[in-house]
PyMOL Python script that loads the backbone (N, CA, C, O; Angstrom):
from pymol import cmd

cmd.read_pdbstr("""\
ATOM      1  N   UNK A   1      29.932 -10.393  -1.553  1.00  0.00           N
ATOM      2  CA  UNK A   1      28.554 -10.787  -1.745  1.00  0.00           C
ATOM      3  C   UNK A   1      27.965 -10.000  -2.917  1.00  0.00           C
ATOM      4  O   UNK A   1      28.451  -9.012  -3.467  1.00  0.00           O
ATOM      5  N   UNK A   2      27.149 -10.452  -3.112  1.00  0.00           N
ATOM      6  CA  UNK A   2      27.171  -9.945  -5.002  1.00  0.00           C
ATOM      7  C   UNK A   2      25.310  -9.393  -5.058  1.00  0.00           C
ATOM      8  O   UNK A   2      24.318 -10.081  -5.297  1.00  0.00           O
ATOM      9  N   UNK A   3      25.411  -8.000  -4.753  1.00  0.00           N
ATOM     10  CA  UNK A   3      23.872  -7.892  -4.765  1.00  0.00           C
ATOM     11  C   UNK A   3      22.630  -8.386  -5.359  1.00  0.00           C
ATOM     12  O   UNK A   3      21.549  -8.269  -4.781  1.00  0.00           O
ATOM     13  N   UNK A   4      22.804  -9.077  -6.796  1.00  0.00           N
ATOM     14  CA  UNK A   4      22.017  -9.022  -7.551  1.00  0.00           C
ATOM     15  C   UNK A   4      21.470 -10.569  -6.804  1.00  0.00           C
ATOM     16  O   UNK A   4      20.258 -10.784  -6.821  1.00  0.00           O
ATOM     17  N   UNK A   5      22.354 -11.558  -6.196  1.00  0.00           N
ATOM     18  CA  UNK A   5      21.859 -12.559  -5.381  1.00  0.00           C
ATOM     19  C   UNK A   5      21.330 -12.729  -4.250  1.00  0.00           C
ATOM     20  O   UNK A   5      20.719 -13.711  -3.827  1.00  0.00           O
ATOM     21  N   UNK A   6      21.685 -11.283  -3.513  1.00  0.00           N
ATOM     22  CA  UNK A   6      21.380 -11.672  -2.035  1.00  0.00           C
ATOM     23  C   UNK A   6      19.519 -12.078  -1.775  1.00  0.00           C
ATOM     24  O   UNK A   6      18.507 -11.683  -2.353  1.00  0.00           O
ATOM     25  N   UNK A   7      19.686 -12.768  -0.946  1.00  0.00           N
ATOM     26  CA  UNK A   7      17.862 -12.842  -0.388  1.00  0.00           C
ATOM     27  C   UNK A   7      17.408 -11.796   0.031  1.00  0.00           C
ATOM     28  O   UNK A   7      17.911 -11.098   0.911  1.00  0.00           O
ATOM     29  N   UNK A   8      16.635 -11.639  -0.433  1.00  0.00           N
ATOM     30  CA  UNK A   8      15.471 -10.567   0.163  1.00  0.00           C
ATOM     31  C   UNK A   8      14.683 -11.395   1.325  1.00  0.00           C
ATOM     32  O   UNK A   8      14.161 -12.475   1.052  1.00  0.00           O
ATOM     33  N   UNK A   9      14.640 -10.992   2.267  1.00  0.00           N
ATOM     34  CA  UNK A   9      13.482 -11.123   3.323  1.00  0.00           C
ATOM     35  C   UNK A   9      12.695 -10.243   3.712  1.00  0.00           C
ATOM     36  O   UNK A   9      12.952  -9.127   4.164  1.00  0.00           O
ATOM     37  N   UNK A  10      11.448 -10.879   3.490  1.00  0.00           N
ATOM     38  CA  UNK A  10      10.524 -10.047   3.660  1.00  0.00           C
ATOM     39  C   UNK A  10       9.828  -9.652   4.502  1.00  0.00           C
ATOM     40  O   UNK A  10      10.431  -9.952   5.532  1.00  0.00           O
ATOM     41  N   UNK A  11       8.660  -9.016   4.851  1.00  0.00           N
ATOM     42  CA  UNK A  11       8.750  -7.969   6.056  1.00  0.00           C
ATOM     43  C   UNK A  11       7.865  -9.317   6.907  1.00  0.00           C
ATOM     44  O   UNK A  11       8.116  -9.585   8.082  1.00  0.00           O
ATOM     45  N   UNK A  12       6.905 -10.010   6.158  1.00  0.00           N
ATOM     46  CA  UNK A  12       6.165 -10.955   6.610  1.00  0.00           C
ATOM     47  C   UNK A  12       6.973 -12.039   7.235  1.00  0.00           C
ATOM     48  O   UNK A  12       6.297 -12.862   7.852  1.00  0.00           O
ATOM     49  N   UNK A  13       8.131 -12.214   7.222  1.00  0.00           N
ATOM     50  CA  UNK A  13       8.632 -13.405   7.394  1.00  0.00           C
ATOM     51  C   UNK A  13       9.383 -12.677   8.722  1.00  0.00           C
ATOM     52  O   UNK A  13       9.851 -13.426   9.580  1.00  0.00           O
ATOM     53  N   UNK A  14       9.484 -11.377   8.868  1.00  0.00           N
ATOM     54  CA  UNK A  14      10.313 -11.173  10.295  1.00  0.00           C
ATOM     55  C   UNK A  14       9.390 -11.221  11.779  1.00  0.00           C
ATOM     56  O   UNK A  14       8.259 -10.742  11.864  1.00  0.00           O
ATOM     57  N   UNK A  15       9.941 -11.734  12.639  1.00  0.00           N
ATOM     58  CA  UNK A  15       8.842 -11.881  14.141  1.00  0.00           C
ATOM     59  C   UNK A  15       8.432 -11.170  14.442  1.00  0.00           C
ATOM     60  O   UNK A  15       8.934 -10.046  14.441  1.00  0.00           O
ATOM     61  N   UNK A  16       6.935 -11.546  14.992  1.00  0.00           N
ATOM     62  CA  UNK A  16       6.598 -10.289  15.268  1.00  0.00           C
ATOM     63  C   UNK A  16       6.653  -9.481  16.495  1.00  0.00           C
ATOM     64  O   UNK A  16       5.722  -8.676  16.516  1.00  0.00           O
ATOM     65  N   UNK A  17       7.561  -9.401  17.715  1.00  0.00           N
ATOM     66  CA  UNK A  17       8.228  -8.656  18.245  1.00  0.00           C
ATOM     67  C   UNK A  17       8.776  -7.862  17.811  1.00  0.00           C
ATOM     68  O   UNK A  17       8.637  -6.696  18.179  1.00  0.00           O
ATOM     69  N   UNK A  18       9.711  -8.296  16.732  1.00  0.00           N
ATOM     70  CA  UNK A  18      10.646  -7.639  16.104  1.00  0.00           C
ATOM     71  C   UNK A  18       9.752  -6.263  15.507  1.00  0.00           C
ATOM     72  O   UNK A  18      10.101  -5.084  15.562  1.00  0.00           O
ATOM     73  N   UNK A  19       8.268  -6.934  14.826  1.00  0.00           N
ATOM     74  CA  UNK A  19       7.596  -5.668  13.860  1.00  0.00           C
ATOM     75  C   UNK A  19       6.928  -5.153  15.181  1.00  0.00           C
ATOM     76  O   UNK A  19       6.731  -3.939  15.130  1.00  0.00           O
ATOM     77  N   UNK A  20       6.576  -5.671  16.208  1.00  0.00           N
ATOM     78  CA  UNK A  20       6.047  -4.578  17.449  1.00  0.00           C
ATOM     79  C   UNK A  20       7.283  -3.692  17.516  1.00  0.00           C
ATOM     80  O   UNK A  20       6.945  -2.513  17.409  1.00  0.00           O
ATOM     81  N   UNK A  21       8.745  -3.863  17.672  1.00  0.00           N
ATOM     82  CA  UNK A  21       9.418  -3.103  17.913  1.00  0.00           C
ATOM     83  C   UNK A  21       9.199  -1.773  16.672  1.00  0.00           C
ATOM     84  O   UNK A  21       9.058  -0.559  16.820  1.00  0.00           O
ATOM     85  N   UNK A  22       9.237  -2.446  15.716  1.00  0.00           N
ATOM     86  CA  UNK A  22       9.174  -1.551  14.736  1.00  0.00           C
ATOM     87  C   UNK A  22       8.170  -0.250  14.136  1.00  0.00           C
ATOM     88  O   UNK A  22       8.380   0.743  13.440  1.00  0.00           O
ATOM     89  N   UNK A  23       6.788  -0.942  14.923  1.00  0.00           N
ATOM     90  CA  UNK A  23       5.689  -0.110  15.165  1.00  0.00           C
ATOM     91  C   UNK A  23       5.628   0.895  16.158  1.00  0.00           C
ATOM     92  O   UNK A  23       5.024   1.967  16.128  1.00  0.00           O
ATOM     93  N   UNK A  24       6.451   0.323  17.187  1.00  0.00           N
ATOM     94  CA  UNK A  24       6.555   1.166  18.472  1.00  0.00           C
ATOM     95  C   UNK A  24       7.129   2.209  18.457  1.00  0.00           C
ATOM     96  O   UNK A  24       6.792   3.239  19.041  1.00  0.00           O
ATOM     97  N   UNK A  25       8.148   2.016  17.715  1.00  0.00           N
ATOM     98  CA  UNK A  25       9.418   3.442  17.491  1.00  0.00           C
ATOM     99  C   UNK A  25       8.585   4.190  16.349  1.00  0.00           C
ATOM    100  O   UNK A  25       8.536   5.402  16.559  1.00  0.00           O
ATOM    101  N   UNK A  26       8.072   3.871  15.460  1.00  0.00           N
ATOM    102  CA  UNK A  26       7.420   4.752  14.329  1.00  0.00           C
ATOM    103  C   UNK A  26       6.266   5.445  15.308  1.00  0.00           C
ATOM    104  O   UNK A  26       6.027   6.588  14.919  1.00  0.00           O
ATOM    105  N   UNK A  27       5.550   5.090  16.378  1.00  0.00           N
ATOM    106  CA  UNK A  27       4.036   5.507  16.417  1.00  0.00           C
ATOM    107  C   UNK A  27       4.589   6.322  17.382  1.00  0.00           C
ATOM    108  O   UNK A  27       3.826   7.257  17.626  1.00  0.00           O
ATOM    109  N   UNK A  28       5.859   6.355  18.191  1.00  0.00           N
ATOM    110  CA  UNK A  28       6.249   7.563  19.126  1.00  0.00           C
ATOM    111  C   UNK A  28       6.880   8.335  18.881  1.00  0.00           C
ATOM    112  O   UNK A  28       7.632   8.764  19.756  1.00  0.00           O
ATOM    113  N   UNK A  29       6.899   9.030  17.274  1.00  0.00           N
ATOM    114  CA  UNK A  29       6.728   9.987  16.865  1.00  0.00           C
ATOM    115  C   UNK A  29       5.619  10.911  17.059  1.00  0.00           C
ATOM    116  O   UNK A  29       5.398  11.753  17.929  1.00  0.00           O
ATOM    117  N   UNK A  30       4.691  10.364  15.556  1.00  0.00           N
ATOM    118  CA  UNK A  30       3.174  11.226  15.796  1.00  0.00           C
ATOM    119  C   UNK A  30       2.154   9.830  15.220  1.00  0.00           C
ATOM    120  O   UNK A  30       2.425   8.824  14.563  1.00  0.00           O
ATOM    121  N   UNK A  31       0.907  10.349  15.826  1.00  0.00           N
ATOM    122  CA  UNK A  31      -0.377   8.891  15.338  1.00  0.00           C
ATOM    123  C   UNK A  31      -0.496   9.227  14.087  1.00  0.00           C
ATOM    124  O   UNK A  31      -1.543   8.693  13.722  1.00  0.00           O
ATOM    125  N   UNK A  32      -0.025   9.816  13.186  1.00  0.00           N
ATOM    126  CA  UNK A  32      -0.244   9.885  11.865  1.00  0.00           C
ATOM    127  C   UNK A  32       0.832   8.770  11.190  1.00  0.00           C
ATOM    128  O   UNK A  32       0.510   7.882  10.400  1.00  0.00           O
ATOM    129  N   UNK A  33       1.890   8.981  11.588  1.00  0.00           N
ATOM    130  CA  UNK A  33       2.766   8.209  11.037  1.00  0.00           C
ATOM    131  C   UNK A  33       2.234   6.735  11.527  1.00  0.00           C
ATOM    132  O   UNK A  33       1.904   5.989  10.605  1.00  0.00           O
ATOM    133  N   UNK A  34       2.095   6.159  13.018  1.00  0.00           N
ATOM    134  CA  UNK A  34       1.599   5.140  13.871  1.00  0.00           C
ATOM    135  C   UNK A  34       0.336   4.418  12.476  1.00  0.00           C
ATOM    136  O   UNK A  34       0.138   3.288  12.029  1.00  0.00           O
ATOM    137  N   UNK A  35      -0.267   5.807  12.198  1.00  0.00           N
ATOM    138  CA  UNK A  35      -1.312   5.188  11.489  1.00  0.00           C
ATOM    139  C   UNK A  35      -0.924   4.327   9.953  1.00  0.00           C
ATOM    140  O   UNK A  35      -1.256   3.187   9.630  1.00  0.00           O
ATOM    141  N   UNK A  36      -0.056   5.405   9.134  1.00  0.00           N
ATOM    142  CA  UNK A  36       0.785   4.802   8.018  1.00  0.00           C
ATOM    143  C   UNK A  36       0.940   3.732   8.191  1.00  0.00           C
ATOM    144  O   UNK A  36       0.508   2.828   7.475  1.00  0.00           O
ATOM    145  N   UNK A  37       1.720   3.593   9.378  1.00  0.00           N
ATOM    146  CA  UNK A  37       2.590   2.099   9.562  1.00  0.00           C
ATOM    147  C   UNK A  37       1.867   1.149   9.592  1.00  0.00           C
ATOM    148  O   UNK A  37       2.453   0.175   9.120  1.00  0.00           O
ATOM    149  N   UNK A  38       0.326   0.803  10.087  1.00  0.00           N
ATOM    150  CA  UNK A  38      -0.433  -0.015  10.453  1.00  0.00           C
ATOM    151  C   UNK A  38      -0.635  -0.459   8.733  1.00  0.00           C
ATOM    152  O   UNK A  38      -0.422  -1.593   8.305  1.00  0.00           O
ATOM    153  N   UNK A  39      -1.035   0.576   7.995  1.00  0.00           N
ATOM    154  CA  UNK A  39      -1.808   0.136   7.009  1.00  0.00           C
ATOM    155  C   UNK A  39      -0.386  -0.236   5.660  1.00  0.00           C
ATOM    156  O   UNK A  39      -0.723  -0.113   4.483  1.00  0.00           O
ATOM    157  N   UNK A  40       0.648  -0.534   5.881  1.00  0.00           N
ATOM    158  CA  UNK A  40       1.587  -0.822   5.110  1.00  0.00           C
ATOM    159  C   UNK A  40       1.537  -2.177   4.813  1.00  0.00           C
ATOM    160  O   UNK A  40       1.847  -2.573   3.690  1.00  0.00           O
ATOM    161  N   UNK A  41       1.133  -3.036   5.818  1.00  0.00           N
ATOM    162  CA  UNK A  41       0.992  -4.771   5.693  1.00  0.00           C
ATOM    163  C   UNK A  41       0.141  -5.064   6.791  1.00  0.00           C
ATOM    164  O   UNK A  41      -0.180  -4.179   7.585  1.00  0.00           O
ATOM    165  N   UNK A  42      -0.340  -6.512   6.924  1.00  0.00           N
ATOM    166  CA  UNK A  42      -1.440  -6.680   7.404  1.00  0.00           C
ATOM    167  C   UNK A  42      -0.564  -7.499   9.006  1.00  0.00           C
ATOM    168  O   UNK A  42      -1.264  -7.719   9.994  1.00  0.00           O
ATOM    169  N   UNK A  43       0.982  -7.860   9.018  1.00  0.00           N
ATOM    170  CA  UNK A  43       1.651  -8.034  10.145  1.00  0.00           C
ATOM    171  C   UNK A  43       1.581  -7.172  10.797  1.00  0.00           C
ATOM    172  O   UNK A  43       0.981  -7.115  11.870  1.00  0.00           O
ATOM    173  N   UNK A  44       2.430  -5.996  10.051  1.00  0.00           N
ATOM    174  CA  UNK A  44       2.365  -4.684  11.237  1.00  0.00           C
ATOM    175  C   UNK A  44       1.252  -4.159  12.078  1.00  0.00           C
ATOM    176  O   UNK A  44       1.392  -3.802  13.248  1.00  0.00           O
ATOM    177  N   UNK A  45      -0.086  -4.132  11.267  1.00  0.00           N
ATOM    178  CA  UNK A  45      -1.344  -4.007  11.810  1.00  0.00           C
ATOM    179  C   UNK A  45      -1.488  -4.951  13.141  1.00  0.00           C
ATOM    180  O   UNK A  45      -1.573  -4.625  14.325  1.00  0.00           O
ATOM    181  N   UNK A  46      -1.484  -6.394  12.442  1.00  0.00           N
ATOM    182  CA  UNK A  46      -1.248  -7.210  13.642  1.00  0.00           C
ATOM    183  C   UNK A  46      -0.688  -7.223  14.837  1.00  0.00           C
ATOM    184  O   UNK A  46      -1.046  -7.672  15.926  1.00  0.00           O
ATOM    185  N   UNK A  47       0.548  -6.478  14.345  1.00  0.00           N
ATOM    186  CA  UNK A  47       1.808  -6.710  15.590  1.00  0.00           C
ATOM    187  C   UNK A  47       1.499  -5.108  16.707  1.00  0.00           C
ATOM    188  O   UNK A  47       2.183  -4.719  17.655  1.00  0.00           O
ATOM    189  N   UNK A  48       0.080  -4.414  16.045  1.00  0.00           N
ATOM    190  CA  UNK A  48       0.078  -2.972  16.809  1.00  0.00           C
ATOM    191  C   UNK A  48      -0.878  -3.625  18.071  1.00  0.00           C
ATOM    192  O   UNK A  48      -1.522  -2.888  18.817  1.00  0.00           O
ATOM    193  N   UNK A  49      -0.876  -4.800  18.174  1.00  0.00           N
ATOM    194  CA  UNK A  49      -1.976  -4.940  19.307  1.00  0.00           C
ATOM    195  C   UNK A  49      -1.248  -5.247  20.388  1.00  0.00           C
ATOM    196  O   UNK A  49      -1.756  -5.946  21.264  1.00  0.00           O
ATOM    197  N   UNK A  50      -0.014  -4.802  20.499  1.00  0.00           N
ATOM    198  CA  UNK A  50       0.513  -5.077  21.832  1.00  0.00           C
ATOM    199  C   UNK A  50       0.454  -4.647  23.018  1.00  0.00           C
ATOM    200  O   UNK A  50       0.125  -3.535  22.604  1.00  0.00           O
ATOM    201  N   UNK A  51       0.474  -4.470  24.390  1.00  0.00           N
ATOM    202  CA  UNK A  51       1.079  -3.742  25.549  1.00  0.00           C
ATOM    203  C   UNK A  51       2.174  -2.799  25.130  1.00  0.00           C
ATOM    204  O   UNK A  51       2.016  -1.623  25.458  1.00  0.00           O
ATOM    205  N   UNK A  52       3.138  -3.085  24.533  1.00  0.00           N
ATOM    206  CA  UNK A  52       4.536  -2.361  24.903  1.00  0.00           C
ATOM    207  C   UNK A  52       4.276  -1.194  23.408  1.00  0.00           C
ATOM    208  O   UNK A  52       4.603  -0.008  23.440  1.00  0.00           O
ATOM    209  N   UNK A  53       3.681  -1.831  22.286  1.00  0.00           N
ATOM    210  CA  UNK A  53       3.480  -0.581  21.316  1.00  0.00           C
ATOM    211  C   UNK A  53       2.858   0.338  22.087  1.00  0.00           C
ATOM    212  O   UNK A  53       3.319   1.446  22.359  1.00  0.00           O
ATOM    213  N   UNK A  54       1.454  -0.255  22.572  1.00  0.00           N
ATOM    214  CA  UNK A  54       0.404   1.293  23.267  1.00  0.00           C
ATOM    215  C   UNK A  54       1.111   2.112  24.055  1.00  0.00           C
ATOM    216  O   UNK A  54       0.985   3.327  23.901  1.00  0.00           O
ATOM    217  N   UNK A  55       2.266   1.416  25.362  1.00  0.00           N
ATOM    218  CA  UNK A  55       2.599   2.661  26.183  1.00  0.00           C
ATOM    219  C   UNK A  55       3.441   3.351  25.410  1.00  0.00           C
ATOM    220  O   UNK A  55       3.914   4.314  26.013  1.00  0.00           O
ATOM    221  N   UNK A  56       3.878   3.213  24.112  1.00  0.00           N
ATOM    222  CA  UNK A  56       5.086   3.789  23.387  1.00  0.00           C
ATOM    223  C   UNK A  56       4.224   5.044  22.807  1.00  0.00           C
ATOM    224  O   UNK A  56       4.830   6.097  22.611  1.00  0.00           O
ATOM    225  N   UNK A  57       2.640   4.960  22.489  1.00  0.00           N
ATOM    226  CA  UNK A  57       2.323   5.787  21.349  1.00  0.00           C
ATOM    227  C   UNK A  57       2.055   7.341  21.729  1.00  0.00           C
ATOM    228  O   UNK A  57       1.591   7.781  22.781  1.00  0.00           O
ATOM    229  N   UNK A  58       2.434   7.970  20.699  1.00  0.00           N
ATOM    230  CA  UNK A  58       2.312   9.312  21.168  1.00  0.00           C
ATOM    231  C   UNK A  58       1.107   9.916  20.567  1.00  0.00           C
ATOM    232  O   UNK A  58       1.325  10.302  19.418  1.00  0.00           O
ATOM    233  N   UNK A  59      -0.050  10.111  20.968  1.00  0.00           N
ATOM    234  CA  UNK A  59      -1.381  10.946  20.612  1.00  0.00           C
ATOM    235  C   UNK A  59      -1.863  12.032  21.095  1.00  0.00           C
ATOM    236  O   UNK A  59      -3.028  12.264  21.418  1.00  0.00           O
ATOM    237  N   UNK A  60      -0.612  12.952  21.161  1.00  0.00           N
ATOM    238  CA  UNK A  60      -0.800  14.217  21.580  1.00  0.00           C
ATOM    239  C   UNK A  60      -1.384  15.016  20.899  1.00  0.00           C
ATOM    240  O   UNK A  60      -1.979  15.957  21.424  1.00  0.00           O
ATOM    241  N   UNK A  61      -1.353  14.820  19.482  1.00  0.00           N
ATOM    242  CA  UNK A  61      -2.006  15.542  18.421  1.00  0.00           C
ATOM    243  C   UNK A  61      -3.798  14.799  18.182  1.00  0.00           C
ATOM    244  O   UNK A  61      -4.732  15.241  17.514  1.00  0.00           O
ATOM    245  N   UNK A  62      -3.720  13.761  18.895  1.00  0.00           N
ATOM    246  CA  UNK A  62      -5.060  13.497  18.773  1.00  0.00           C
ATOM    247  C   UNK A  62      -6.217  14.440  19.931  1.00  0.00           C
ATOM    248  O   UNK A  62      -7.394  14.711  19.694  1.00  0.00           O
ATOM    249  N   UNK A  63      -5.343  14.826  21.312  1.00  0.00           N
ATOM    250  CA  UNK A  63      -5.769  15.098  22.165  1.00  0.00           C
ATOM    251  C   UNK A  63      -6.162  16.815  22.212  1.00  0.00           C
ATOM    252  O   UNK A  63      -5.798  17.560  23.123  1.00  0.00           O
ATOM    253  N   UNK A  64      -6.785  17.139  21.306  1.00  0.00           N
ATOM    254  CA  UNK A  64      -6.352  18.778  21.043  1.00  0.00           C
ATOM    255  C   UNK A  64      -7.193  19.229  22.235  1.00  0.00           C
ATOM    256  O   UNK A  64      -6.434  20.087  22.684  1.00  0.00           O
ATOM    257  N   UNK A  65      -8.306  19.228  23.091  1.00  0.00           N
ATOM    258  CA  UNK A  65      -8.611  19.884  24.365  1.00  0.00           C
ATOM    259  C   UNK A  65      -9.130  18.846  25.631  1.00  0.00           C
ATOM    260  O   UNK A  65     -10.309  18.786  25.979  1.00  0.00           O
ATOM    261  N   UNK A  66      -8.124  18.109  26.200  1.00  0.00           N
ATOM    262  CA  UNK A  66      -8.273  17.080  27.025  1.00  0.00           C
ATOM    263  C   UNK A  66      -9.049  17.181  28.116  1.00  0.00           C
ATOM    264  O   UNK A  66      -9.412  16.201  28.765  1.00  0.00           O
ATOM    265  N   UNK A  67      -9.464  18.821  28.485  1.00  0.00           N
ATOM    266  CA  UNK A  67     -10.372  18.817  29.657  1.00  0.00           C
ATOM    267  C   UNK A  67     -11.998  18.804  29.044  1.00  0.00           C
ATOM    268  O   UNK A  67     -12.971  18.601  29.771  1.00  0.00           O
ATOM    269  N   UNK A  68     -12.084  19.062  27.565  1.00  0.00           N
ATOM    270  CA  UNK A  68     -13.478  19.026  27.400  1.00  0.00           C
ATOM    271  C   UNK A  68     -14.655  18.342  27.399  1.00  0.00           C
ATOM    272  O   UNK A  68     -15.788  18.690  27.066  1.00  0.00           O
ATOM    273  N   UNK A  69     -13.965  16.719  28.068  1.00  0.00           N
ATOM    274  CA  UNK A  69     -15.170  15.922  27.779  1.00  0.00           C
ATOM    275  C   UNK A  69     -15.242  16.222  29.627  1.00  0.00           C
ATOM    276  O   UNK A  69     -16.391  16.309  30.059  1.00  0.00           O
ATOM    277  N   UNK A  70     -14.122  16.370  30.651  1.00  0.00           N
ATOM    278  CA  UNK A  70     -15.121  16.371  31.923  1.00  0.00           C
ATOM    279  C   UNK A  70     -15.759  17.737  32.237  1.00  0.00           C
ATOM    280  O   UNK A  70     -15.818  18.111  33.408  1.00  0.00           O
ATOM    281  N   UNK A  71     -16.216  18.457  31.282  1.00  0.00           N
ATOM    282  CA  UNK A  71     -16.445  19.895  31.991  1.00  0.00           C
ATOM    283  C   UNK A  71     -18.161  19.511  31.346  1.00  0.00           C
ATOM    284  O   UNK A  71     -18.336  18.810  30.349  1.00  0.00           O
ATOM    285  N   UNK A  72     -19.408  20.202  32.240  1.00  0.00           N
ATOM    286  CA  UNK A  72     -20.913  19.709  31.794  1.00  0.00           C
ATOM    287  C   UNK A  72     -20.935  20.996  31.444  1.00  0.00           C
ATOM    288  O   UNK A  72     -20.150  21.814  31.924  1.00  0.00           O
ATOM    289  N   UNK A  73     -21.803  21.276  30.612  1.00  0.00           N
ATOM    290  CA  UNK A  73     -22.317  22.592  30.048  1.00  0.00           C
ATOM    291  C   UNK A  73     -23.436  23.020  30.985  1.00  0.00           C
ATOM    292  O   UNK A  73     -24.302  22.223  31.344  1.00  0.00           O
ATOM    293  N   UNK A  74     -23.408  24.156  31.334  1.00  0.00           N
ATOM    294  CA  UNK A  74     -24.741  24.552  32.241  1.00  0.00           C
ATOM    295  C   UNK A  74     -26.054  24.091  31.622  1.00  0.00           C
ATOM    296  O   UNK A  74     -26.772  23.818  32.584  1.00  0.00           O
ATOM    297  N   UNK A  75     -26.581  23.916  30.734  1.00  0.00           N
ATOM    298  CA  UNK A  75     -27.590  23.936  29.952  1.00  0.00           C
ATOM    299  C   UNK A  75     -28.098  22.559  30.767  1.00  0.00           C
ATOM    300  O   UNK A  75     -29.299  22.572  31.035  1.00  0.00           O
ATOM    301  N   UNK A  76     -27.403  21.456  31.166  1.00  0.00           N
ATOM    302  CA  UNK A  76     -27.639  19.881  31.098  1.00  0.00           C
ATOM    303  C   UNK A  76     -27.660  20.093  32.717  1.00  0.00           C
ATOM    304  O   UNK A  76     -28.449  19.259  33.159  1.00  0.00           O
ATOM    305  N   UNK A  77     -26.995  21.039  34.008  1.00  0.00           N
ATOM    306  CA  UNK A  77     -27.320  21.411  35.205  1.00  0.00           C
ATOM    307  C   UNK A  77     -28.978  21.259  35.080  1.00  0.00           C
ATOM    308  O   UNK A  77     -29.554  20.302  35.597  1.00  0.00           O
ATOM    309  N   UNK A  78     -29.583  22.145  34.450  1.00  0.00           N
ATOM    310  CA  UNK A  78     -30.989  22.987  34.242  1.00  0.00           C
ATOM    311  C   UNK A  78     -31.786  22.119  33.800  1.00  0.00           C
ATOM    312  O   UNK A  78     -32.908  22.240  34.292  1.00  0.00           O
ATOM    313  N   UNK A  79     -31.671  21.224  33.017  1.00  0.00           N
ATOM    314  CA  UNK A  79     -32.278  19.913  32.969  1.00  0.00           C
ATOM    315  C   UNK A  79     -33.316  18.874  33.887  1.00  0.00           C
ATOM    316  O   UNK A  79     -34.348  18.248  33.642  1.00  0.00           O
ATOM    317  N   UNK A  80     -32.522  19.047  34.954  1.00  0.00           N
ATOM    318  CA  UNK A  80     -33.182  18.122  36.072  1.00  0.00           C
ATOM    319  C   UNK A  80     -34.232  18.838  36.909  1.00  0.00           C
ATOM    320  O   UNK A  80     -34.820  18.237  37.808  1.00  0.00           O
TER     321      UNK A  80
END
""", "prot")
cmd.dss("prot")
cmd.show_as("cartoon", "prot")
cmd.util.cbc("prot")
cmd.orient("prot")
């Protein structure tokens, strides 16, 4: 097969399962990369609205102190 002929296929033309798969494995790394990937083409973006991407994503680095939104500050007790 002679490179200079082969087809190119392009990223738009592959299913989009296929680019959920492809989003899924990139974003369960880190949401930085997750984020890259979205903004590379306007499929992939598309294809991030799935079920099976979200339980894949890893936003551990988004989560830097997970107990701070249920803890009330005394100040807002004193309030009432």
């Amino acid at each position: 097969m002679d490179p200079k002929k082969a087809d190119i296929i392009r990223l738009e033309a592959l299913p989009q399962d296929l680019l959920g798969g492809i989003v899924a494995k990139v974003g369960a790394t880190t949401a930085e990369d997750f984020h890259n990937c979205i903004l590379v083409c306007k499929e992939l973006g598309a294809s991030a609205n799935d079920k099976h991407v979200f339980k894949t994503l890893n936003l551990a680095l988004l989560v830097k102190k997970p107990l701070s939104g249920t803890q009330t500050p005394s100040y807002y007790e004193n309030m009432s």
